[in-house]
N, C-alpha and C positions, 0 to 999 in steps of 0.2 A: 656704743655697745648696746645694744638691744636688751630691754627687760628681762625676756625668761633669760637671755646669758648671764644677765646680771644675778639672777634671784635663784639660779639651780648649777653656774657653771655647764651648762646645756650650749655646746657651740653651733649647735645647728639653729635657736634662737627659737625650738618648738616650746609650747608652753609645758608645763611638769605634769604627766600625765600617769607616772610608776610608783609607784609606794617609794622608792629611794629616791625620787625626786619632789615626791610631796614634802616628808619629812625634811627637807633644806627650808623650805619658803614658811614665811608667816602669816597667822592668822588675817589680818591687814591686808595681804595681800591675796589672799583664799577670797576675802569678805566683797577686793572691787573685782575679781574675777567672777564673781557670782554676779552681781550691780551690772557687768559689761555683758554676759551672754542673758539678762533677767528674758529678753524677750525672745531667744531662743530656748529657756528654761521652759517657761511657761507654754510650748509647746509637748512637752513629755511628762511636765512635773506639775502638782499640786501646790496653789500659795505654801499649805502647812510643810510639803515637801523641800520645798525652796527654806524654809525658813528652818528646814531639820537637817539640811545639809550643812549648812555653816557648823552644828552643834556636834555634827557626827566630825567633820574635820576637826575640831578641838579634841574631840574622843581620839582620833585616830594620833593626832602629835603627842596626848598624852599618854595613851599607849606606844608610841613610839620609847619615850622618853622613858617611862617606868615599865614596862615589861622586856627584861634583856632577851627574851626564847624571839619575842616579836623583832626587836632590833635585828637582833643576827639573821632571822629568816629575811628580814626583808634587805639588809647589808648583803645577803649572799645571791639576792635576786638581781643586783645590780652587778658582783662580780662573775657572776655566770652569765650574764647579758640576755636573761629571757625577757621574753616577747611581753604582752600587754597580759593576756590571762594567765599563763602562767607566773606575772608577777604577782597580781592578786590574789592566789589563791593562798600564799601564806596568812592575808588576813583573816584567813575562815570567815566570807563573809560578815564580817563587822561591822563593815563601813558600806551598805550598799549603796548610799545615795552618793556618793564621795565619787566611789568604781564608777558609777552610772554616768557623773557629772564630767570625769573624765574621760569614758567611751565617746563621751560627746566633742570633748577639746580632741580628744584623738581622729574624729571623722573628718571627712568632708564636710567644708564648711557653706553652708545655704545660700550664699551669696549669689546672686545669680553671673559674676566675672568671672568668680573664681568656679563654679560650677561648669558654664562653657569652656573655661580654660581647657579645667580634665577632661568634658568631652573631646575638644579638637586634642588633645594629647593620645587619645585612644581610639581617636576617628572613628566615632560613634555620636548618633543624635540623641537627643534628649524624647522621650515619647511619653505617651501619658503615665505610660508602667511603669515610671522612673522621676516620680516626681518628690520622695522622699529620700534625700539624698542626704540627711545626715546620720545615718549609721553606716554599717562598712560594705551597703550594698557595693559602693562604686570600687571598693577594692575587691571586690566579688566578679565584679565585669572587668578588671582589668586583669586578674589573674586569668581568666576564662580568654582573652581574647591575646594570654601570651601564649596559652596552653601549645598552641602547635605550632609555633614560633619554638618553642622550649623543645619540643619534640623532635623538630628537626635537627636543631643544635645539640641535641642527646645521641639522634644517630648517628651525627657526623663526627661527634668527639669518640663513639663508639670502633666506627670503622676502623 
């Protein structure tokens, strides 16, 4: 069984990236999640920042834990099955570096296998205007290059 399966009930085996899957996992394991991406961190984040995110996820299980208005908002983000921002926003920004830290486990990951992968997935090259690939450009070019793929299949369910 795979870790994040193990540590969130998450079958798809992706890491906990929603306020209802944070609150499952522990500190411990927040702390070698930060350790394992340190040198993709240190790409966006500041030492002090690196070292203020572990403090904000202890903020954020605590407020899990003792504020019941936060629990249920964020229990209900899970049973309505929204997307990544709108699970966030019931934290009223609290926890920025947390959200930040997890836009990042949610992206596309730098690698350069797994970066070609998605290219040859979407039959598209890599150019120099595409050399930042861990935020949601590349779901940004993949949605764009379904768009009249989709279009078609909208006319046709149409007719």
């Amino acid at each position: 069984m795979h870790l994040f399966t193990m540590q969130t009930g998450n079958d798809a085996g992706l890491p906990p990236v929603l306020p209802h899957e944070l609150a499952k996992i522990d500190m411990q394991w927040f702390v070698k999640s930060i350790q394992k991406q340190q040198t993709r961190l240190q790409q966006k984040f500041s030492d002090e920042d690196i070292d203020l995110l572990s403090q904000q996820f202890g903020a954020f299980l605590r407020a899990y834990r003792e504020e019941p208005l936060l629990q249920q908002a964020i229990l209900r983000t899970q049973n309505e099955s929204m997307g990544f921002s709108e699970s966030w926003v019931v934290t009223n920004g609290q926890f920025p570096l947390v959200q930040q830290f997890c836009e990042g486990l949610a992206s596309a990951f730098p690698n350069t296998a797994s970066v070609e992968s998605d290219f040859l997935v979407i039959n598209w090259e890599k150019n120099e205007n595409r050399q930042d690939l861990t935020d949601f450009s590349l779901e940004g070019i993949m949605y764009c290059k379904q768009y009249q793929h989709l279009k078609a299949l909208s006319a046709l369910i149409s007719e």
